[in-house]
N, C-alpha and C positions, 0 to 999 in steps of 0.2 A: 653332480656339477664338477666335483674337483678331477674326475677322469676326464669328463667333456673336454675341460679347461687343459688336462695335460695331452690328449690327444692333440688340441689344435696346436701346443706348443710344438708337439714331435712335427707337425706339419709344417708348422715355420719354418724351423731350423731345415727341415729337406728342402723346403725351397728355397730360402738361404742358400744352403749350400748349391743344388742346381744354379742358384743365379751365379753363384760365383767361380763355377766351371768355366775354363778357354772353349772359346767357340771351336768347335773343327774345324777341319782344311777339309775343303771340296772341291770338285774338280770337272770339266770333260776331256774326254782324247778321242781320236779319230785321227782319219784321211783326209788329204785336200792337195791336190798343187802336187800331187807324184811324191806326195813325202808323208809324216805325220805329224800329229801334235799335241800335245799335253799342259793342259791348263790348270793349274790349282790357285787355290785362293781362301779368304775368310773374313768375315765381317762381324761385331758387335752388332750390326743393324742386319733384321730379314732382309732376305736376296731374293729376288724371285728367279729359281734357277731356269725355269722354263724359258723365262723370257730371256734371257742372259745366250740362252743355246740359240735361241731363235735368231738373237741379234748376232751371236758368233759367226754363226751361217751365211746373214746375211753380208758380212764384213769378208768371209772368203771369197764368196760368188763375186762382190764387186772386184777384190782386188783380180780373180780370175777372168771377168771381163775388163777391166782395163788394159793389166800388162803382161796378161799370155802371149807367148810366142804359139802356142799349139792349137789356137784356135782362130780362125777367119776373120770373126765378126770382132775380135777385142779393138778397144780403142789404139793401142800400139799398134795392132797387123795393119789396119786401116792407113795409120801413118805410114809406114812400113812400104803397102802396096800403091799406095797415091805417088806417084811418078811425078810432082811438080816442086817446085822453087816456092810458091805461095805458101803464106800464113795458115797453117793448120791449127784449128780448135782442140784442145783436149782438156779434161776432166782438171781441175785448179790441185788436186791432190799430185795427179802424173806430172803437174808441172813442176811443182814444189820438189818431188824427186828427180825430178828430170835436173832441176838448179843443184839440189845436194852433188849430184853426180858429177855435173860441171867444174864444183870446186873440189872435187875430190880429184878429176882428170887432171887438172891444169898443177895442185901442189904433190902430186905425183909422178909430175912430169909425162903427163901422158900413156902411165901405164893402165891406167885404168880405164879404161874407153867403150859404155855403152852401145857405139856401134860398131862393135868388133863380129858382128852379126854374121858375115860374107865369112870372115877367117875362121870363125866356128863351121862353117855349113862343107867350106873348101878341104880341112881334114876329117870330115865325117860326124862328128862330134852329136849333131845335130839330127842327124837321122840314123847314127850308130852304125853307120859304114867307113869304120875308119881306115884312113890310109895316108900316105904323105906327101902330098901332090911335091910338084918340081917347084925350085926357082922362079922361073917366072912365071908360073900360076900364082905363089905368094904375091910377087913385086904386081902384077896386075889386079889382087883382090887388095892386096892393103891399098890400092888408088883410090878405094872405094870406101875408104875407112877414115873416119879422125871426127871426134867429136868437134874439133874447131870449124866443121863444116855446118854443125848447128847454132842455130839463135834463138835465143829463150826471153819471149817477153811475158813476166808473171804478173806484170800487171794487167793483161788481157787476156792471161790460161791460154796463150797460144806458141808453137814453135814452127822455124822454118827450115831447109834443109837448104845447102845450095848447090849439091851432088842429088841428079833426085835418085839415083839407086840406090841411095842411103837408106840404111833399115838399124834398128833400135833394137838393143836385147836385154832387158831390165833383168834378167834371169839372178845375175848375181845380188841384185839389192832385193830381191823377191821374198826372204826367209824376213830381212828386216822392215818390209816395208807391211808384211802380213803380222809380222809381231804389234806393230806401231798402229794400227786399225783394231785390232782384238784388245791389246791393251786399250784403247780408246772406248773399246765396249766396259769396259769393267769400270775404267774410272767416273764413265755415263751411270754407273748402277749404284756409284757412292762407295765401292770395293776399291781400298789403296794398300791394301796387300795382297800381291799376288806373284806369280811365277808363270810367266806364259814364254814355254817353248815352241820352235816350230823350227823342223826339221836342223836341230840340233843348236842352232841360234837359241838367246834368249831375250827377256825383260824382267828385272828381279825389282820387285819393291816393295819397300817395308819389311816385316819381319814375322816368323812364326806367332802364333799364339804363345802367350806370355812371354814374350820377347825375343825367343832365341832366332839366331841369324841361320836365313836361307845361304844353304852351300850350294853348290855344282860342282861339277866334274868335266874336265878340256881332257878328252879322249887320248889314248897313245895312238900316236898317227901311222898305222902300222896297218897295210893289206891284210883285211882277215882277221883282224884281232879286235877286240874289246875292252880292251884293259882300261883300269882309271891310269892315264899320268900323272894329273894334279888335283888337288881339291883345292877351290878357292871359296871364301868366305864373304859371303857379301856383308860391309858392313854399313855403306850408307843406305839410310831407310826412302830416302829422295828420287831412287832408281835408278838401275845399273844396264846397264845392253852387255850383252856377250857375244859375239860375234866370231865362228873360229871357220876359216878356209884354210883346206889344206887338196895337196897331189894325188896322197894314198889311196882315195875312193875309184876314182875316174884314171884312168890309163890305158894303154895299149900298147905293144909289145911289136916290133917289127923287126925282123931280123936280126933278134937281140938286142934290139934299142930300144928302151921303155921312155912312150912320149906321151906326158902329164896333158891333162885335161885344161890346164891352167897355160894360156897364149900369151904371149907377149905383144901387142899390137905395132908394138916399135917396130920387133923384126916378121911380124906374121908368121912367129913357131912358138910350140911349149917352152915352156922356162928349163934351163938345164942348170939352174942354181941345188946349192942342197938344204935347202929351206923347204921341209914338210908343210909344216902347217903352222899357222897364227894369228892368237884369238885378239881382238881389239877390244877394250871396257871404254865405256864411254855410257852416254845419258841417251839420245836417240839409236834406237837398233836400226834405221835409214841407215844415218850415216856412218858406223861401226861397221855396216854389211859390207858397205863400196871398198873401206878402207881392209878390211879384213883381204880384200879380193884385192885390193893394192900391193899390198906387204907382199901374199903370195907371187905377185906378177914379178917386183920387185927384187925379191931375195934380202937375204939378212943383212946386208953391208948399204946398200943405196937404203933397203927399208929401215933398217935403224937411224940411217939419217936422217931421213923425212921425218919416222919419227919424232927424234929428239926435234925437232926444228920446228915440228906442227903441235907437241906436246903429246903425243897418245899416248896411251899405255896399251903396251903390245908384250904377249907373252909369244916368246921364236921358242920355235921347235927343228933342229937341223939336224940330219942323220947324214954321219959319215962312217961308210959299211954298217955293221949289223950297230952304231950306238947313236943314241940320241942324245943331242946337248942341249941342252935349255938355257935361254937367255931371256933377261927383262928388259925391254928399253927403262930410262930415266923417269919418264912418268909414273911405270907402274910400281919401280923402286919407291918411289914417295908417293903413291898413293895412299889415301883414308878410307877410299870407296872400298876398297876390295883388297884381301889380302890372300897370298899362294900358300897355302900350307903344308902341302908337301909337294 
C-alpha cells in the first residue's frame, strides 16, 4: 500500500507540474493574394486547429472575391466594369473599407486615392510593361481619377461613381484588410494572443506565453537586402497594426531614371521625394495600411505633418545617397503601445 500511495503521489506532482507548463505557440503559413503569410498564436483553452485553417481559407477566398483587381468575377472588377452613374450594391465589409479610405484620402489631402487605378495601368505597373507615357497621356488619365468622384452610402452597403470610367484599386489596403478578417477568425475561436502577418503587414495582440512581449522587425528598405533596421516591441496587450510601405521593392529604371512604384495622384507620376519607406502603429491594420501608402505618397515633410496633425505614429525611413536617417513622428515618440529598440 505505502508504494501504491507513493507512486500516485509521483503521478500528481507530474501532472502538477504538466499543468503548470505555458501553453505553446502554434501556428499556420502559406500563399494567398501573390504574397504570403504567417500566423502564430496560443490559448489556455483547446483550439481546434483544423477548424481554425478551415475558417483561415475561408476569410482569404472572400477577401479574394470581393477586392481582387486580377479576377473578373470579384465584387470590385464588377464595380469597376459597370459603365453607370447608378447606385451600386456591394458587400457592407467593402463598404466599411471603401469609408476608411475616404477619410484617409480627404486628411491626406488627396494623396491617397483608391482610384488611382487608370495611373497604375497608364505606366505599366499593372500588367508589368512599364514605361512613361507623355504629358498628356498623364493630364487625360488623371481626368479619370479622384476619389471625390465617389459617394458612399453605408447605410445601405451601396456606392456610386459620377465618372463612369471610374475603376477602384483596394490593392493598397489589401495586406490590412486581409489581416483584419483572419484576425477576426482567431478572436471567433476565443484566441486573444496572437500575431498574424500577411505579406509583411501585421496584427500583434497580447503577449507570449508567460508574459513576454511579441517583437517584430521593420525591414532596411534597401533593393536586395534583408537586414533587420529596427526591432520594435509591442507592448500594449489590446493590439497593435504594423503597417510599413515602402519604393525599394517595386521600380523601374529608364534611362537612368529610377521611377518608384508608389504615384502620386496629384501629379499622375511616382513620388521623387527621399522617403523609402514608413511603417504606421495603430489598432485597425484597414486603416494603418491606407495611411502607410499616404506617408509614402506624401514624403517626410507634408507626411510628418499630417501626422502630427491626425496623431499617428509613424516610423520615416529616408535615404540620402548610400545612408538612411530615421525619424519618429510625435505620436510614436510618446507612445505606450510600442516601443523602437534599436
Amino acid at each position: 500500500m505505502s508504494m501504491l500511495r507513493a507512486l500516485f503521489a509521483i503521478a500528481a506532482i507530474v501532472l502538477l507540474a504538466g499543468c503548470s507548463q505555458p501553453p505553446k505557440i502554434v501556428g499556420l503559413q502559406g500563399h494567398a493574394e501573390g504574397t504570403t503569410y504567417h500566423i502564430r498564436w496560443w490559448s489556455q483553452k483547446p483550439v481546434d486547429m483544423a477548424q481554425i485553417k478551415q475558417q483561415m481559407q475561408v476569410a482569404l477566398d472572400r477577401v479574394d472575391r470581393e477586392i481582387s483587381n486580377y479576377r473578373d468575377d470579384s465584387d470590385i472588377e464588377h464595380f469597376n466594369r459597370n459603365r453607370t452613374t447608378d447606385w451600386q450594391t456591394l458587400p457592407a465589409d467593402v463598404i466599411q473599407l471603401l469609408d476608411i479610405a475616404k477619410t484617409v484620402y480627404h486628411d491626406s489631402h488627396g494623396c491617397y486615392d483608391p482610384t488611382i487605378k487608370p495611373l497604375f495601368d497608364l505606366w505599366g505597373f499593372r500588367a508589368d510593361k512599364l514605361h512613361v507615357p507623355s504629358a498628356a497621356e498623364i493630364a487625360a488619365t488623371k481626368a479619370e481619377v479622384g476619389f471625390d468622384h465617389v459617394t458612399i452610402d453605408t447605410a445601405h452597403s451601396r456606392i456610386r461613381k459620377s465618372l463612369p470610367q471610374l475603376a477602384i484599386d483596394m490593392s493598397s489596403m489589401g495586406e490590412g484588410y486581409t489581416i483584419w478578417h483572419l484576425s477576426k477568425v482567431l478572436e471567433d475561436a476565443g484566441v486573444h494572443n496572437y500575431l498574424v502577418e500577411f505579406g509583411g503587414d501585421m496584427l500583434v495582440k497580447g503577449h507570449k506565453p508567460g508574459g513576454k512581449r511579441w517583437k517584430i522587425a521593420i525591414e532596411r528598405p534597401l533593393p536586395g537586402d534583408m537586414q533587420v533596421e529596427k526591432v520594435v516591441a509591442i507592448l500594449a496587450d489590446n493590439g497593435v497594426s504594423i503597417n510599413t510601405s515602402g519604393t525599394y521593392r517595386h521600380f523601374f529604371d529608364e534611362d537612368g531614371h529610377v521611377y518608384s512604384h508608389i504615384l502620386n495622384p496629384r501629379t499622375g507620376a511616382p513620388v521623387t521625394h527621399n522617403l523609402v519607406s514608413a511603417t504606421v502603429f495603430g489598432t485597425d491594420p484597414r486603416v494603418s495600411d491606407a495611411w502607410a501608402t499616404a506617408m509614402l505618397c506624401m514624403g517626410r515633410d507634408e507626411g510628418g505633418q499630417v501626422a502630427q496633425a491626425q496623431s499617428l505614429p509613424v516610423f520615416f525611413i529616408q535615404q540620402e545617397g548610400k545612408k538612411l536617417i530615421t525619424s519618429e513622428s510625435p505620436a510614436l515618440e510618446k507612445s505606450t503601445a510600442v516601443m523602437i529598440q534599436r
